[in-house]
C-alpha positions as CSV (number, residue, x, y, z in Angstrom):
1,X,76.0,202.8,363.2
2,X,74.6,200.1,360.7
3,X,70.5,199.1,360.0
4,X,69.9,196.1,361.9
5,X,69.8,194.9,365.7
6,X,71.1,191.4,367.0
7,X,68.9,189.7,370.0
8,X,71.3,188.6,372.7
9,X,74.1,189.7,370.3
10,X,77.0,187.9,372.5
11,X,75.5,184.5,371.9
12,X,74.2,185.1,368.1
13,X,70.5,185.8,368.5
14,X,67.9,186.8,366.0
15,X,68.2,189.2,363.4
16,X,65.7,192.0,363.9
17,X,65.5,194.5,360.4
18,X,65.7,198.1,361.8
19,X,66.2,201.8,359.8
20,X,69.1,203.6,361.7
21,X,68.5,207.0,362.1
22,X,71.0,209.2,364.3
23,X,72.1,206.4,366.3
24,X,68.3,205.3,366.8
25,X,67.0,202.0,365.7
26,X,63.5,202.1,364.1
27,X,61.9,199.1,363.5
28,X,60.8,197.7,360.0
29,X,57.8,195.8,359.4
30,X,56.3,193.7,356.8
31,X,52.5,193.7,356.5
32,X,50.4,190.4,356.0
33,X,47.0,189.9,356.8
34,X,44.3,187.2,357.9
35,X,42.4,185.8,360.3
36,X,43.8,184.3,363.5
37,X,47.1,182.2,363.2
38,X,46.8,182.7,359.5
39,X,49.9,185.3,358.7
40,X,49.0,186.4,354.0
41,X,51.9,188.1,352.9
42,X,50.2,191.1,350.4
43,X,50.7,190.3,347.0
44,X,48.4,191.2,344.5
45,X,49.5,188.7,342.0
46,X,48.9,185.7,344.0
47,X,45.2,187.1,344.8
48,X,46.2,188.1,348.2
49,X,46.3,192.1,348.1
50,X,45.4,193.8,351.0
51,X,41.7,194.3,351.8
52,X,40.6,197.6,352.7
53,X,37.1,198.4,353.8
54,X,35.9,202.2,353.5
55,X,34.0,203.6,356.8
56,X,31.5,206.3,357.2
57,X,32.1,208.2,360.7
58,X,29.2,206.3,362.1
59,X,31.1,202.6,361.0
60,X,29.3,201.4,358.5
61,X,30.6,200.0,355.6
62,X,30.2,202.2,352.3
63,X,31.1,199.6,349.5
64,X,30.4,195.7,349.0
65,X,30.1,193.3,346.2
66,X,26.4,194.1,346.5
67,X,26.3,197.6,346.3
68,X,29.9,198.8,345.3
69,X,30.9,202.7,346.4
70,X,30.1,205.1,344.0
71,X,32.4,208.1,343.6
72,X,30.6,211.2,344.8
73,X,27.8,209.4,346.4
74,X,25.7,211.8,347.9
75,X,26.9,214.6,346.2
76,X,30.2,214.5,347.7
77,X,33.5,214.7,344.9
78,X,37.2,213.0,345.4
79,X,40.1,214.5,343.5
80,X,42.6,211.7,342.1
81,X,45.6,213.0,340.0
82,X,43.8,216.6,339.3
83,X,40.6,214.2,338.6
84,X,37.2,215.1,340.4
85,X,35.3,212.7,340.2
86,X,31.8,213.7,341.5
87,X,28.4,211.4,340.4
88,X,30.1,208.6,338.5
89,X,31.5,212.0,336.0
90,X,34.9,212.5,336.0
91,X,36.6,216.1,335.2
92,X,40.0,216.8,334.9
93,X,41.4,220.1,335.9
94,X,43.4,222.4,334.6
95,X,45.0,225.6,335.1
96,X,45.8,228.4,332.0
97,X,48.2,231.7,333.1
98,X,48.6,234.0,330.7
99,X,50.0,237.8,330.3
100,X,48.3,239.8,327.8
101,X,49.3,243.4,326.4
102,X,46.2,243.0,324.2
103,X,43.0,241.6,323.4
104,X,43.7,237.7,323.7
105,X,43.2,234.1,324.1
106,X,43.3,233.0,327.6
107,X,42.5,229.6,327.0
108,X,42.9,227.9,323.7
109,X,39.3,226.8,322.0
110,X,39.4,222.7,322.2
111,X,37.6,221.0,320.0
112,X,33.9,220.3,320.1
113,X,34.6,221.5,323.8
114,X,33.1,223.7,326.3
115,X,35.4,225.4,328.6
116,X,34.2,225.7,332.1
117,X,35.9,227.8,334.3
118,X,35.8,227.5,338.1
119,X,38.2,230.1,339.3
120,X,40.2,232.8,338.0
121,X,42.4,236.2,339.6
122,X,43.2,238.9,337.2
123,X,45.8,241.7,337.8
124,X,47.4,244.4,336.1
125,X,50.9,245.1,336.4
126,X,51.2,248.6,334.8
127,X,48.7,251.2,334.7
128,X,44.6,251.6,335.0
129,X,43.4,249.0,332.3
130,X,40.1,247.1,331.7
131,X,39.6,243.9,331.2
132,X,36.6,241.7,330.4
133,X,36.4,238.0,329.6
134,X,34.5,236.8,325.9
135,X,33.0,233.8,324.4
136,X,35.8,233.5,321.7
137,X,37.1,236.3,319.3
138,X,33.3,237.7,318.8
139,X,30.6,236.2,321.3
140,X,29.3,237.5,324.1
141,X,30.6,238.7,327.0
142,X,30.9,236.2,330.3
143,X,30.6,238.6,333.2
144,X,31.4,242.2,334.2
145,X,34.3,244.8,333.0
146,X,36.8,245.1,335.8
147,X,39.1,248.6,335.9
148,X,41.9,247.9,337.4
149,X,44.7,250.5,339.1
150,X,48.4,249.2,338.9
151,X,48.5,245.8,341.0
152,X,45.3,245.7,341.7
153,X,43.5,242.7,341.9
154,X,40.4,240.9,341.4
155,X,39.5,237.6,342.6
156,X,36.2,235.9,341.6
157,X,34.3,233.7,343.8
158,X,35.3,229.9,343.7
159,X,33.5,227.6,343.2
160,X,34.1,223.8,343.6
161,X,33.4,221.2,340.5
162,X,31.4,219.9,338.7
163,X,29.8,223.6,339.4
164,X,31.6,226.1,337.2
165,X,31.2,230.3,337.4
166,X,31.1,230.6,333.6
167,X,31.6,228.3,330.0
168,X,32.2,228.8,326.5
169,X,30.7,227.6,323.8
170,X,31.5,224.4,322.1
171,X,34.6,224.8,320.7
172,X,35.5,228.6,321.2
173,X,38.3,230.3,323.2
174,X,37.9,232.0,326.2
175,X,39.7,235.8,325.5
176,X,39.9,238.7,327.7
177,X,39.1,242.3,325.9
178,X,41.6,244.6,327.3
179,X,42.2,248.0,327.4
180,X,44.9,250.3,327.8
181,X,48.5,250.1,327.8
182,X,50.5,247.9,329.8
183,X,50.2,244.0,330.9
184,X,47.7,242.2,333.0
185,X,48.3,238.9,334.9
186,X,45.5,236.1,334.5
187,X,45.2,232.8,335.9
188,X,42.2,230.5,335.3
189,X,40.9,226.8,336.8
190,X,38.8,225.3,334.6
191,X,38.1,222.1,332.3
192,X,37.0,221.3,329.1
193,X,33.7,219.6,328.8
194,X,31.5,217.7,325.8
195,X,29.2,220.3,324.2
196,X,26.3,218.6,325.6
């Protein structure tokens, strides 16, 4: 069957725009706006784009011309296109997986950036290794030593931005020591941040 439906087909009705799916006819619609007996098609370069309101539970209105919506008002975050923006502060997130034999960079340094992480799972593929995350090639240590048995694996605690389990210093790599032989697995959610 074709897209489409005829009213009174025998006599040459209306046209009516329909999707034909299996043999069923669904209908299409075009949206306009307005008040009563006022029909706006939405176009947003004629000033007419559809106007949306945003709603607590409760119905009231969270955003006017007086007092626009803030992002993350009331400590609350929305995530846009791996963006959270929470407080007016946006962050956006990222996610580093690396396999490691050795001592190494599990995030590259970024300039004049802090790297916050926010989640990360660890796990060795071989045999009983260690493994231990440090501020760049020679700071300090960010947490405990895990030993881990052959696909063992450790998750830490997640947390949700802006908060972060752990950063870097400005500008430094995050690097796991590792010891013994063999490969571990890790994967890390985190963002780079301003020094400050």
């Amino acid at each position: 069957m074709s897209d489409n439906v005829v009213s009174n087909s025998g006599t040459g009705g209306a046209t009516f725009a329909t999707d034909d799916i299996g043999g069923v006819h669904y209908p299409r619609s075009k949206m306009v706006w307005g008040p009563d007996g006022t029909a706006n098609d939405t176009d947003v370069t004629s000033g007419k784009s559809l106007p949306i309101q945003l709603r607590s539970s409760a119905g009231t209105e969270l955003g006017t011309n007086s007092a626009p919506i803030q992002v993350g008002d009331a400590g609350g975050s929305i995530t846009i296109d791996g963006t959270v923006t929470n407080g007016g502060s946006g962050k956006t997130l990222k996610r580093a997986v690396v396999a490691l034999t050795a001592t190494g960079d599990v995030i590259a340094a970024v300039t004049s950036k802090k790297l916050k992480i926010y989640a990360f799972e660890i796990q060795s593929r071989n045999d009983t290794m260690t493994v231990q995350f440090r501020d760049g090639a020679s700071g300090s240590t960010l947490g405990l030593r895990w030993g881990l048995n052959t696909r063992e694996l450790a998750i830490s605690g997640v947390t949700n931005p802006p908060t972060f389990l752990f950063t870097t210093s400005a500008g430094t790599a995050l690097q796991a020591v590792i010891t013994g032989t063999g490969t571990i697995d890790i994967a890390t959610s985190y963002w780079d941040d301003d020094a400050s």
